[in-house]
C-alpha positions as CSV (number, residue, x, y, z in Angstrom):
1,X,0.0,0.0,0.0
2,X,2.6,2.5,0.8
3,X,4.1,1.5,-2.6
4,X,1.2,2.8,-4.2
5,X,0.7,5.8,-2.2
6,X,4.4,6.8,-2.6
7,X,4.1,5.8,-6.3
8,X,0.6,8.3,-6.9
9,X,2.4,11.0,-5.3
10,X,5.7,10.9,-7.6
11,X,3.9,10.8,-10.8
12,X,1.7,13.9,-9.0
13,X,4.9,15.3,-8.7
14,X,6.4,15.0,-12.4
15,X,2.9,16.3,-13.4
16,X,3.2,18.8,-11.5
17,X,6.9,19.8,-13.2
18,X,5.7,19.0,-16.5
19,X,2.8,21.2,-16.5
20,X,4.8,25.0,-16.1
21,X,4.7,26.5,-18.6
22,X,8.3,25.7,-21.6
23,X,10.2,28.0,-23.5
24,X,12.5,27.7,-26.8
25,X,15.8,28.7,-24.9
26,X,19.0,28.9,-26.4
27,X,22.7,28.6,-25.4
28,X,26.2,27.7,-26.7
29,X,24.2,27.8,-30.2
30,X,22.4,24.8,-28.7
31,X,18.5,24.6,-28.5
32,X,16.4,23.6,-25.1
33,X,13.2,24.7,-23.0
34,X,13.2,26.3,-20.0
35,X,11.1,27.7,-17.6
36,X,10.0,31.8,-17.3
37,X,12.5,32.2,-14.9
38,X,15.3,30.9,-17.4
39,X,15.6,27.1,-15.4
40,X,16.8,24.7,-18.0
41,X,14.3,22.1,-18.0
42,X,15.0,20.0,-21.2
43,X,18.8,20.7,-22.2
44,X,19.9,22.2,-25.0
45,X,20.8,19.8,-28.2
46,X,19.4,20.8,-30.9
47,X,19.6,22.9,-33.6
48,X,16.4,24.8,-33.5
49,X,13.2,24.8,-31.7
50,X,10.0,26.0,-31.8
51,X,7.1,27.3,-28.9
52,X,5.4,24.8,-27.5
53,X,1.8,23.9,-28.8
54,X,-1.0,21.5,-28.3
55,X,0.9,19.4,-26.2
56,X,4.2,19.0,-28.4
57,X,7.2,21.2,-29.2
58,X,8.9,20.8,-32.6
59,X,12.8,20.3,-32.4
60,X,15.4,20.9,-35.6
61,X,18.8,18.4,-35.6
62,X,20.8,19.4,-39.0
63,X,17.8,19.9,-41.7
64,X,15.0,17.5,-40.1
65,X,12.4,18.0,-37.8
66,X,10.8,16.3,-34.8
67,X,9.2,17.0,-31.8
68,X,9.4,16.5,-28.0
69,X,6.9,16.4,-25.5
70,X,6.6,18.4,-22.0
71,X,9.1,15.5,-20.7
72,X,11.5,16.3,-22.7
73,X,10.8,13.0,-24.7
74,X,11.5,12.9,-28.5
75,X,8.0,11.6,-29.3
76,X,8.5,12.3,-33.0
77,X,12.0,11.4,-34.4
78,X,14.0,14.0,-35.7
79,X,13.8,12.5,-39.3
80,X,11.6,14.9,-41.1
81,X,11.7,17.5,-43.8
82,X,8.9,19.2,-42.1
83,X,6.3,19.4,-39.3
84,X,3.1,21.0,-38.9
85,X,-0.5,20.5,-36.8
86,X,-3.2,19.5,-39.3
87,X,-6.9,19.2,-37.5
88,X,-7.7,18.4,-34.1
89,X,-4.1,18.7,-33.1
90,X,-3.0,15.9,-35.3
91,X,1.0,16.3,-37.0
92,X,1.8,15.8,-40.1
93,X,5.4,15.3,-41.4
94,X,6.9,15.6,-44.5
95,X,9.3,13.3,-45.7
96,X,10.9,14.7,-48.9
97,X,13.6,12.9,-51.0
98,X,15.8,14.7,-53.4
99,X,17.7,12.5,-56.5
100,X,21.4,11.6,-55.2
101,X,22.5,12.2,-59.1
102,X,21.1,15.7,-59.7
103,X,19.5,16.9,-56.4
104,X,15.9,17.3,-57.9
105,X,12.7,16.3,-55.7
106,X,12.2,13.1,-56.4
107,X,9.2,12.2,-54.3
108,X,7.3,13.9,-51.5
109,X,5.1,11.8,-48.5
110,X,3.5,12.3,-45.8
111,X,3.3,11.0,-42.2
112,X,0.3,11.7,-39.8
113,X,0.8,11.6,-35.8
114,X,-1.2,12.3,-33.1
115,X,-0.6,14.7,-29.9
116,X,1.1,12.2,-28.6
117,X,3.6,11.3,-30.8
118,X,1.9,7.9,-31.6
119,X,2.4,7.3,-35.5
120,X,-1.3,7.1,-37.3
121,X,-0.1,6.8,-40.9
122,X,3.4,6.1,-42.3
123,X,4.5,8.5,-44.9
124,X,2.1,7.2,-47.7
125,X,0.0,10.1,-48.7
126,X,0.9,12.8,-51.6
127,X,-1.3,15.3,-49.4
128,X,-3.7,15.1,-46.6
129,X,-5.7,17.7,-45.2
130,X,-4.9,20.6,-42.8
131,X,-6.5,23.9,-41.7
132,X,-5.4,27.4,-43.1
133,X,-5.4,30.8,-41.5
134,X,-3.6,33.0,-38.7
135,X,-4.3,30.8,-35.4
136,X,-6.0,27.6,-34.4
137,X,-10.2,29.1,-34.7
138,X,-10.4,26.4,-37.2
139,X,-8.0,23.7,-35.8
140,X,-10.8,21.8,-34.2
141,X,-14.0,21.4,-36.5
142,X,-16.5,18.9,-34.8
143,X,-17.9,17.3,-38.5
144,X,-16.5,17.1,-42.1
145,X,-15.0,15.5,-45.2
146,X,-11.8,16.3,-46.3
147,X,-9.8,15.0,-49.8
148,X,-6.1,13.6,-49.9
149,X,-4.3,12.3,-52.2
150,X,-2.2,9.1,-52.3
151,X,-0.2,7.5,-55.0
152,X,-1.9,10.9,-57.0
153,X,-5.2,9.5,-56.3
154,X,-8.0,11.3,-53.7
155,X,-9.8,9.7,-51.2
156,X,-11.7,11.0,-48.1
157,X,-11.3,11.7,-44.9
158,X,-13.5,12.8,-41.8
159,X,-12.1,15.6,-39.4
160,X,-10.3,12.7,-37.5
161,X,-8.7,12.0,-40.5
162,X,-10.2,8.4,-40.8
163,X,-10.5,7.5,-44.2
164,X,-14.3,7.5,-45.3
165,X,-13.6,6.9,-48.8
166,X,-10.1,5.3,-50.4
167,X,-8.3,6.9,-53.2
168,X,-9.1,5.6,-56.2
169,X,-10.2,8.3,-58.2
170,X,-7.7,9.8,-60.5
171,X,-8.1,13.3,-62.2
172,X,-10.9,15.0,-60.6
173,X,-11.7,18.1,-59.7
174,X,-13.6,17.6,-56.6
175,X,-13.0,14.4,-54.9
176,X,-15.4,15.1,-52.0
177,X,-19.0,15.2,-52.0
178,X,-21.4,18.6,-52.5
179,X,-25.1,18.9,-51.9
180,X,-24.8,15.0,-52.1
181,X,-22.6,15.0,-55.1
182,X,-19.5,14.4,-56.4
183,X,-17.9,15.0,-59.8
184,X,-16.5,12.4,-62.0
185,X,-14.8,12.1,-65.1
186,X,-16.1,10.0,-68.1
187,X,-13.2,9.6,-70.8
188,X,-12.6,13.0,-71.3
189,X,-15.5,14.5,-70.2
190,X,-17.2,15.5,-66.2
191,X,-20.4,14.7,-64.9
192,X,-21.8,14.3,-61.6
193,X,-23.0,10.9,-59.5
194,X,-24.7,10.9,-55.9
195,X,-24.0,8.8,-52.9
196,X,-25.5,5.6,-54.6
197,X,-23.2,6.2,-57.5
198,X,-26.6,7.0,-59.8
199,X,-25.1,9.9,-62.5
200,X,-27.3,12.6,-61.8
201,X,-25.8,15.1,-64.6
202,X,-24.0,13.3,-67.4
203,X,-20.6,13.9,-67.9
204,X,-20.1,16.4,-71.0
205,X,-18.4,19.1,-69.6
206,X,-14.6,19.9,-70.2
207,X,-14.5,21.1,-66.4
208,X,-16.2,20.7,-63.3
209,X,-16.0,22.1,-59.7
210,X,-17.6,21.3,-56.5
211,X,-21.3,22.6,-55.8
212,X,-21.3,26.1,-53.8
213,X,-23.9,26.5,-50.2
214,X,-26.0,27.3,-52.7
215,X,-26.2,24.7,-55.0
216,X,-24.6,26.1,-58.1
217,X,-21.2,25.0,-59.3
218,X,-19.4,26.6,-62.2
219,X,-18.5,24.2,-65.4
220,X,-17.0,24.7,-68.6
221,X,-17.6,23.7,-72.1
222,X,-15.6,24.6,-75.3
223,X,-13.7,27.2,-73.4
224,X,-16.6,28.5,-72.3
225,X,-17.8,28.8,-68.4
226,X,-21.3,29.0,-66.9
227,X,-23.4,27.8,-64.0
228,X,-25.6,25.2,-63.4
229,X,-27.6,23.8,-60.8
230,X,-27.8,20.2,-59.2
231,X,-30.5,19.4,-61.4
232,X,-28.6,20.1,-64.3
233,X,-30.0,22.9,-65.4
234,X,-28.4,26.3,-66.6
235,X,-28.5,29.0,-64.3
236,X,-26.0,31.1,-66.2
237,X,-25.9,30.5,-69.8
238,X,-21.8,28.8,-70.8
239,X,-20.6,31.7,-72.4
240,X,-18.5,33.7,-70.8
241,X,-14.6,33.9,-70.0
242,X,-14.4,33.3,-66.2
243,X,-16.6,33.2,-63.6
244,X,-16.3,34.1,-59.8
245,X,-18.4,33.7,-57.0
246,X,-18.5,35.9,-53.8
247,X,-21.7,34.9,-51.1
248,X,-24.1,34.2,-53.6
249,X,-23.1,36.5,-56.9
250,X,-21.8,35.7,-59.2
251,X,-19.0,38.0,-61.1
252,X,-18.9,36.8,-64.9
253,X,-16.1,38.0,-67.2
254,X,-16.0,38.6,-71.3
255,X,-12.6,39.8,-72.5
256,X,-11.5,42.8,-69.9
257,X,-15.1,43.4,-68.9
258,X,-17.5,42.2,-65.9
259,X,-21.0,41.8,-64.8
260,X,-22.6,40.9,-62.0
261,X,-25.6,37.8,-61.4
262,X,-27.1,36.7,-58.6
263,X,-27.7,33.1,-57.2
264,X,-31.0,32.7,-59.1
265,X,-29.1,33.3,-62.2
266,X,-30.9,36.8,-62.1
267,X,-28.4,39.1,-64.6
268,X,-27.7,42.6,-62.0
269,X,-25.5,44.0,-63.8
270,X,-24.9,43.9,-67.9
271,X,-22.4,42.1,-68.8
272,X,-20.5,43.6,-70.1
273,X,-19.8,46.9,-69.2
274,X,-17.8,47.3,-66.2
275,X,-14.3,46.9,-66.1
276,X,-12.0,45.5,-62.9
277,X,-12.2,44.5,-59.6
278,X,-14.9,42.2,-59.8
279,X,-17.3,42.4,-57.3
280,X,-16.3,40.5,-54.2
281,X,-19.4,41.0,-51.9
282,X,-19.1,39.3,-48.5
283,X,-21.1,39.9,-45.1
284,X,-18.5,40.9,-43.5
285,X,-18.3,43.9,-46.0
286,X,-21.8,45.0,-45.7
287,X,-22.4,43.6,-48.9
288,X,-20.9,46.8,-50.3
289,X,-17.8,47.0,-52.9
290,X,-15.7,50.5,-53.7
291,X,-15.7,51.1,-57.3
292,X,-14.4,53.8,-59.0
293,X,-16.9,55.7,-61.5
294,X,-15.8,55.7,-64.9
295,X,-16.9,59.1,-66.2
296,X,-15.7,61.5,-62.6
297,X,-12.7,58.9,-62.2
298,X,-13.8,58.9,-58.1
299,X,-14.3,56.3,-55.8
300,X,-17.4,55.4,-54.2
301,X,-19.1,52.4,-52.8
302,X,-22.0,50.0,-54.9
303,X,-24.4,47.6,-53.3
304,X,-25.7,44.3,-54.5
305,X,-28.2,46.0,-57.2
306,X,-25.1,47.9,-58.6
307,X,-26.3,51.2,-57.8
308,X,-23.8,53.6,-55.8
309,X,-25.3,54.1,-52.3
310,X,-22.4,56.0,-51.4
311,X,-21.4,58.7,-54.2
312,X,-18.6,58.7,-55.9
313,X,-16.7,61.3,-54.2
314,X,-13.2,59.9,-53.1
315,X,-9.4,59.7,-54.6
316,X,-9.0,56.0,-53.2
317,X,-10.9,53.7,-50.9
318,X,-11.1,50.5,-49.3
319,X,-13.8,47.6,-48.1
320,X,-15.5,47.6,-45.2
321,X,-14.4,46.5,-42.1
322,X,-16.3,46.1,-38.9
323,X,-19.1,49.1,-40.6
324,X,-16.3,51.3,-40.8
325,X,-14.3,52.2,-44.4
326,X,-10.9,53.5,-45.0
327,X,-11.1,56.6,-47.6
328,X,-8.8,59.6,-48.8
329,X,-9.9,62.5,-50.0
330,X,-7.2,64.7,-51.6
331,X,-4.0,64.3,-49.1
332,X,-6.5,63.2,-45.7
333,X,-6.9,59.7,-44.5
334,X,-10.3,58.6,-42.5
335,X,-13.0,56.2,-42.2
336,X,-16.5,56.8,-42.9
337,X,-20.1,54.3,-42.1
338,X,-21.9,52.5,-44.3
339,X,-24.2,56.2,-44.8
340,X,-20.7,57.8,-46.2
341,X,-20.0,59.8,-43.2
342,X,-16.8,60.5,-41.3
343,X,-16.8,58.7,-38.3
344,X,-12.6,59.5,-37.5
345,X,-10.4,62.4,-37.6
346,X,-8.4,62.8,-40.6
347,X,-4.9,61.4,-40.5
348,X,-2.0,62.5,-42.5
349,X,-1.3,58.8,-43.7
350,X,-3.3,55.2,-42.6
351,X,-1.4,52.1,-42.7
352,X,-3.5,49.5,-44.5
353,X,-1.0,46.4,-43.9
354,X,-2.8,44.0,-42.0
355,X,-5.5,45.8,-41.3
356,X,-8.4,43.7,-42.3
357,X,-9.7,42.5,-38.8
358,X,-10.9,46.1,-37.8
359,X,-9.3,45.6,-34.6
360,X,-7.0,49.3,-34.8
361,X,-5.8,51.8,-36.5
362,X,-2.3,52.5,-37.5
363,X,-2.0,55.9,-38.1
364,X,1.3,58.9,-38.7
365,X,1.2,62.1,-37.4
366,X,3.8,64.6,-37.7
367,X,7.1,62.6,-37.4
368,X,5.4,59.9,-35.5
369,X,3.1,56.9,-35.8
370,X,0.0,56.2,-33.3
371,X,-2.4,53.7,-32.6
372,X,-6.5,53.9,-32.4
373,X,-9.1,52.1,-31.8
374,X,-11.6,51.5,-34.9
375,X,-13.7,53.8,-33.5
376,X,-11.1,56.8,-34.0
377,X,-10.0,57.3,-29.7
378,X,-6.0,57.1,-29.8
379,X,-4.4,54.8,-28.0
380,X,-1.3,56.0,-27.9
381,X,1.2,58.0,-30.0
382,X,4.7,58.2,-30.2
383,X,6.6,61.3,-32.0
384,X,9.8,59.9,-33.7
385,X,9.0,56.4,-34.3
386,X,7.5,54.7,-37.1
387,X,4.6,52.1,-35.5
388,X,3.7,48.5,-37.4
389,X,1.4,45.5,-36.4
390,X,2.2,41.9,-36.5
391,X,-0.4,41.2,-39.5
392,X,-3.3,39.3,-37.3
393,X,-1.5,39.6,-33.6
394,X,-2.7,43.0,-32.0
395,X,-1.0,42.6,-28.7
396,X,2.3,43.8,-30.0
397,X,3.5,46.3,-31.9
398,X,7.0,46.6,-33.9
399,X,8.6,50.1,-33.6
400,X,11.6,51.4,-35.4
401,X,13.9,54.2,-35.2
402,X,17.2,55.0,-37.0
403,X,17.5,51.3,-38.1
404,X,16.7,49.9,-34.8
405,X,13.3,47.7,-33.4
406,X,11.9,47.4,-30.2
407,X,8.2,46.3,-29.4
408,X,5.4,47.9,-27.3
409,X,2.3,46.5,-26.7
410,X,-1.4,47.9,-26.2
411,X,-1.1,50.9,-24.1
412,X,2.1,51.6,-25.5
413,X,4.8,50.9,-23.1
414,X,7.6,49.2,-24.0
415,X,8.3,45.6,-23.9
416,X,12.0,46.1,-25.4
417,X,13.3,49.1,-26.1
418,X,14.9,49.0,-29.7
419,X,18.2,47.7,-30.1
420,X,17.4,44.7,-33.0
421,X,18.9,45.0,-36.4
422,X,15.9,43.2,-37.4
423,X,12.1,43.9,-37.4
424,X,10.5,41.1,-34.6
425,X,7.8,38.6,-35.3
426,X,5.2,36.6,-33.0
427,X,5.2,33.1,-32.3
428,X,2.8,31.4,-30.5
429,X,2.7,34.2,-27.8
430,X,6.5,34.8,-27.7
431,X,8.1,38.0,-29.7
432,X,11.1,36.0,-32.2
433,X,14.3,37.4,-33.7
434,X,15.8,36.4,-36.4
435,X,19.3,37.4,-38.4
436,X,19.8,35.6,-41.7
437,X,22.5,36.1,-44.2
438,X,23.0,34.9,-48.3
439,X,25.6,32.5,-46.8
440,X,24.3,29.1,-47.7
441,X,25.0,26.9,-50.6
442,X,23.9,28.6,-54.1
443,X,20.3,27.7,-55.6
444,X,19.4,27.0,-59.6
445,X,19.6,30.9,-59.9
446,X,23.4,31.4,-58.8
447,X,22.0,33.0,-55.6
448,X,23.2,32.2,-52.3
449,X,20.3,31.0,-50.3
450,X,19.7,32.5,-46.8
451,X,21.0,30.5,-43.6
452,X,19.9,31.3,-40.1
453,X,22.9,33.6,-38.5
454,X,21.2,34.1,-34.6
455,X,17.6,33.5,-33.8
456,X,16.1,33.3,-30.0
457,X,12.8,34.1,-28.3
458,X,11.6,37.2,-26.0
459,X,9.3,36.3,-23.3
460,X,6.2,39.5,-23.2
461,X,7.8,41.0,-20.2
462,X,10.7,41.3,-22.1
463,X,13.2,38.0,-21.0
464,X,15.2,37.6,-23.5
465,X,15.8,33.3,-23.8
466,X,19.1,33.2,-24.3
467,X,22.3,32.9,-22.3
């Protein structure tokens, strides 16, 4: 009994140590984790590491990857071109092979793990699924079908990336399943079956996509593009260049002019008599597009019936964000509502750069930069120093003066004063430098390719991780 008592309180105990929180820490030009207080917890030996996440750190030894766990346990052998989470947490690796004779890829696979390092799949797959975007919002999707490809064949998988349907189908579009079906190919030609493998829509298209929410999908014919529904029938008539589709319209294209259709096949706007952007409406955007008028040359902003609700009236503008536009209007900088009125001061100059979650406003006055909420109230400003964001990361901020970065955050106090050669980034929470040089072994252009010089992390209250 006191075996088992002493035994439930050591593994408490490791627990315990394995649950503070690790850091990429780097010494000797050796890479290991360590605690926020700089404690070496997993020595340092290798040659790279990155931020813990999900459970699992990825390590670097020469050019391949692996990854260790909270114990400091290579989970994942260091034997791979590449790592990276795919859905629900899941890794996939990336073996790559290059030809010993000429150094060309010669074949490409890829392995899937889970969180805890226990191998799913052995590198068999040309391709398997994995989420896209700035963070992990769509890591974790509770339903869905997903194609990969294996020996270049697609197949199905399910969020879980169990294998609903095997590949066997070769030179397809669309290998998963829309509105209930799924396109195949017929000799040279595309049609549709359902689930019971019935063809629904003959194949005699020279293209085919995946049906929309809506329950259109474009396909072509003699070099011509149009819409049809999952009956079959046309919605919009095959005759036209390109065709794109933004929540529900449909932008159609003849030689350097565009129209506009909606889902119903319902023409909006003539086609053809606009010329570019196509019309990209989107919720998000109030439905509304900027467009600049051909006759005055101005810019103003046209809803879904392509009229302008907002006049024509400015020198340049931008989409909606959040209700809120950027415009200028000769050499003034502002935002205005969706009724066309000015809703922040004027600025002397608005950077745009990763600016599209409407979360602030970068903004230069005088000889300095600023930050504001979207509703116009300044957050802070600093004279002398040019401000940027980390494009999707608004905790931080990257300033620079006379060739020199630092980082503030929110309020604008200063996490490290600057003293980098190099602008930072953001990693998993933690600020990153890195110093590269054109020192590595020449590429097929001649070029030297660039090879890591000093990298290490920056804890937010400014530890640097490095000794």
């Amino acid at each position: 009994m006191k075996t088992f008592v002493l035994s439930i309180v050591l593994l408490f105990t490791t627990m315990q140590g394995y649950s503070q929180a690790l850091y990429p820490y780097v010494k000797g030009g050796k890479w290991g984790f360590c605690d926020d207080k700089k404690t070496v917890v997993i020595q340092p030996v290798y040659d790279f590491a990155k931020p813990f996440a999900h459970g699992l750190a990825f390590v670097q030894k020469g050019k391949l990857w692996g990854a260790v766990n909270p114990a400091g346990k290579l989970v994942i052998a260091t034997k791979y071109q590449d790592l990276r989470f795919g859905y629900n947490a899941f890794v996939l690796a990336d073996s790559i092979r290059y030809s010993p004779v000429d150094g060309n890829l010669k074949a490409a696979r890829v392995a899937l793990f889970d969180s805890t390092g226990k191998r799913i799949y052995k590198a068999r797959f040309n391709e398997l699924p994995a989420p896209f975007g700035w963070g992990d919002e769509d890591l974790y999707p509770k339903s869905g079908s997903f194609s990969f490809t294996e020996n270049t064949k697609y197949g199905t998988m399910d969020h879980k990336y169990k294998i609903t349907a095997p590949a066997t189908i070769t030179d397809q579009y669309a290998p998963t399943y829309s509105q209930g079906l799924i396109v195949v190919k017929v000799g040279e030609k595309y049609g549709y079956k359902d689930k019971k493998g019935v063809m629904v829509i003959p194949a005699k298209y020279d293209a085919a996509k995946s049906f929309d929410k809506y329950g259109n999908t474009q396909v072509e014919l003699d070099e011509k593009v149009g819409v049809i529904n999952t009956k079959g029938d046309v919605v919009i008539e095959l005759k036209y260049k390109s065709i794109n589709e933004y929540s529900g319209f449909y932008t159609v294209e003849i030689g350097s002019k565009i129209g506009l259709y909606n889902r119903l096949g319902k023409e909006i706007i003539p086609c053809c008599t606009l010329g570019y952007p196509v019309f990209s409406f989107y919720p998000e955007n109030n439905y509304l597009v900027y467009r600049e008028d051909e006759k005055t040359k101005k810019y103003g902003f046209m809803d879904t019936t392509g009229t302008f609700v907002i006049a024509p009236q400015f020198d340049k503008a931008n989409s909606f964000i959040n209700n809120k536009a950027w415009v200028k209007s000769g050499d003034k900088e502002f935002f205005i509502n969706t009724k066309g009125e000015r809703v922040t001061p004027e600025y002397e100059k608005v950077d745009m750069n990763c600016m599209f979650n409407g979360s602030v406003i970068l903004f230069a006055r005088g000889d300095g930069w600023g930050i504001a909420d979207y509703d116009g109230k300044e957050l802070f400003y600093l004279p002398g120093y040019k401000v940027t964001a980390f494009c999707g990361r608004y905790n931080f901020f990257n300033v620079e003066k006379d060739g020199l970065y630092g980082v503030v955050n929110l309020k604008g106090e200063w996490v490290v004063k600057p003293q980098f050669t190099e602008e930072l980034d953001v990693v998993d929470g933690l600020l990153f430098f890195n110093r590269s040089e054109r020192t590595g072994p020449e590429n097929e252009y001649g070029e030297k390719t660039w090879v890591r010089v000093e990298s290490y992390y920056i804890l937010p209250n400014g530890t640097i991780l490095r000794d």
